[in-house]
C-alpha positions in Angstrom: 366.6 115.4 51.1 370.2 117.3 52.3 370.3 120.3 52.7 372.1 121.8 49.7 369.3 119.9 47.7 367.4 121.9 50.1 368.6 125.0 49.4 369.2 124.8 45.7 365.6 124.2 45.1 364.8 127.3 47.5 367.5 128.8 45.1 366.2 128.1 41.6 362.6 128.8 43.3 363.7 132.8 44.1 365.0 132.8 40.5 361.7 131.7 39.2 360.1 134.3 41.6 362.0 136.8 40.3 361.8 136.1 36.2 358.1 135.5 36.9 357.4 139.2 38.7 359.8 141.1 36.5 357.9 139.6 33.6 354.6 139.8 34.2 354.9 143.0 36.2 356.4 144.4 32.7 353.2 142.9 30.5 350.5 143.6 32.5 352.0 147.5 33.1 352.4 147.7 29.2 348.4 146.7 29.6 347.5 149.8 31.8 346.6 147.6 34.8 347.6 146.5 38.0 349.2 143.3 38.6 346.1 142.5 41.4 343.8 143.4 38.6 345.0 141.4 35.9 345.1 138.3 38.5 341.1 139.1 39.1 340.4 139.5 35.3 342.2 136.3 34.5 339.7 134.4 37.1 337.1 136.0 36.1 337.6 134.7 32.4 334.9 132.5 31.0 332.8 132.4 34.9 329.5 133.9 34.4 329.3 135.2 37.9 331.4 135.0 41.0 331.3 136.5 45.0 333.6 138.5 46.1 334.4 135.7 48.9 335.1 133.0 46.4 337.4 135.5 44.7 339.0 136.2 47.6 339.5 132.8 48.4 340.8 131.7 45.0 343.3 134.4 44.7 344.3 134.4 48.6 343.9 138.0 48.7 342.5 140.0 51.4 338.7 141.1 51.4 339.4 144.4 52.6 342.3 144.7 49.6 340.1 142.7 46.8 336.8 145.1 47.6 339.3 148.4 47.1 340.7 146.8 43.7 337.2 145.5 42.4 335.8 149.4 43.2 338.6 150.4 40.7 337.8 148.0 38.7 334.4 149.1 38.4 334.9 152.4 38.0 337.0 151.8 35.2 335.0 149.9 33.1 336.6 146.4 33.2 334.2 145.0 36.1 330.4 144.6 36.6 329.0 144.4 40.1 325.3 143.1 40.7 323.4 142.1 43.6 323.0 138.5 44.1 318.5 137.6 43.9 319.4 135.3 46.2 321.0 137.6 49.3 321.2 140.8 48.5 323.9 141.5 50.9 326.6 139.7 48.2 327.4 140.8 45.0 328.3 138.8 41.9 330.8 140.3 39.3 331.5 139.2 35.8 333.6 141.1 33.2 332.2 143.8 31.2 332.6 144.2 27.9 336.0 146.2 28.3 337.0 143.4 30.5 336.6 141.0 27.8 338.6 142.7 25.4 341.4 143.4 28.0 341.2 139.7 28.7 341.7 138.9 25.0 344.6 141.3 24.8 346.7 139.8 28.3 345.6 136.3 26.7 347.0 136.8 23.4 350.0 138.7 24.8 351.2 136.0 27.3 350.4 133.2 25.0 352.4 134.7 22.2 355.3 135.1 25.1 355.2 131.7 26.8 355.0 130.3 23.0 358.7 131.4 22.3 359.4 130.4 25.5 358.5 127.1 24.5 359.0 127.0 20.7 362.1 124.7 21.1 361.1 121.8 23.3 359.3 118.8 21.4 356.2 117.3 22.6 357.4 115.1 25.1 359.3 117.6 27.2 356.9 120.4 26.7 354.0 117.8 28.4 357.0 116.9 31.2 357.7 120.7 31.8 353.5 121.4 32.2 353.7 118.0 34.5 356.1 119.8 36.4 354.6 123.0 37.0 351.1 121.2 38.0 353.1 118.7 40.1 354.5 122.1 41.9 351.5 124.2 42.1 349.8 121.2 43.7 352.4 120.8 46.6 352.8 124.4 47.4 348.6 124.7 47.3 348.7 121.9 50.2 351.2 124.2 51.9 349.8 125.7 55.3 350.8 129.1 55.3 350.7 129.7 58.7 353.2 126.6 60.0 356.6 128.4 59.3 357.2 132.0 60.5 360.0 133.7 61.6 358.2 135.2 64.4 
């Protein structure tokens, strides 16, 4: 690959970055939550129970940052927090009933939004363009986050 290839996939990448945060940041603050939350209720969809540390894992957040947001969470209604039977030192969430609904309302939301996004593509390209995505999720989920650094 040369180098301006190089760079104009780093280029379009930023621009995704950037449509991607404006838009969601905008849907999830018309919502009432926090970008962090709406990430955690989203994995939390349809899982009966989950560990903090498998959260934190999944979502590459911090513990220390994740047990701050899930306390919030809590206190507001959209999380529940048990103790695990089986160590009592973890706890298992799952999404309370508020949590539900608020999942329901982001769900219909963004599916209504990504919808018109995708309203003019036929089958074919629509099935190439979720290809895609996978294709790039999968190579930047192989990437090791600590190799490059401008330090």
């Amino acid at each position: 690959m040369t180098e301006r290839e190089l760079y104009k996939f780093r280029q379009s990448m930023r621009t995704m970055e950037r449509l991607l945060s404006s838009n969601i940041k905008a849907d999830v603050d018309c919502c009432g939550i926090k970008l962090n939350e709406c990430h955690i209720l989203m994995e939390l969809d349809g899982k009966s129970l989950v560990q903090i540390s498998d959260l934190s894992e999944i979502l590459g957040m911090d513990k220390s940052l994740l047990s701050r947001t899930i306390d919030t969470m809590v206190r507001n209604g959209y999380i529940l927090r048990m103790e695990n039977p089986e160590d009592r030192r973890q706890k298992n969430l799952t999404l309370s009933h508020k949590g539900l609904e608020m999942n329901r309302k982001i769900n219909s939301l963004m599916n209504a939004k990504y919808a018109e996004i995708l309203k003019d593509l036929d089958d074919e390209t629509t099935v190439k363009a979720i290809e895609s995505m996978e294709f790039l999720n999968s190579l930047f989920s192989s990437l090791d986050r600590s190799s490059i650094c401008c330090r």
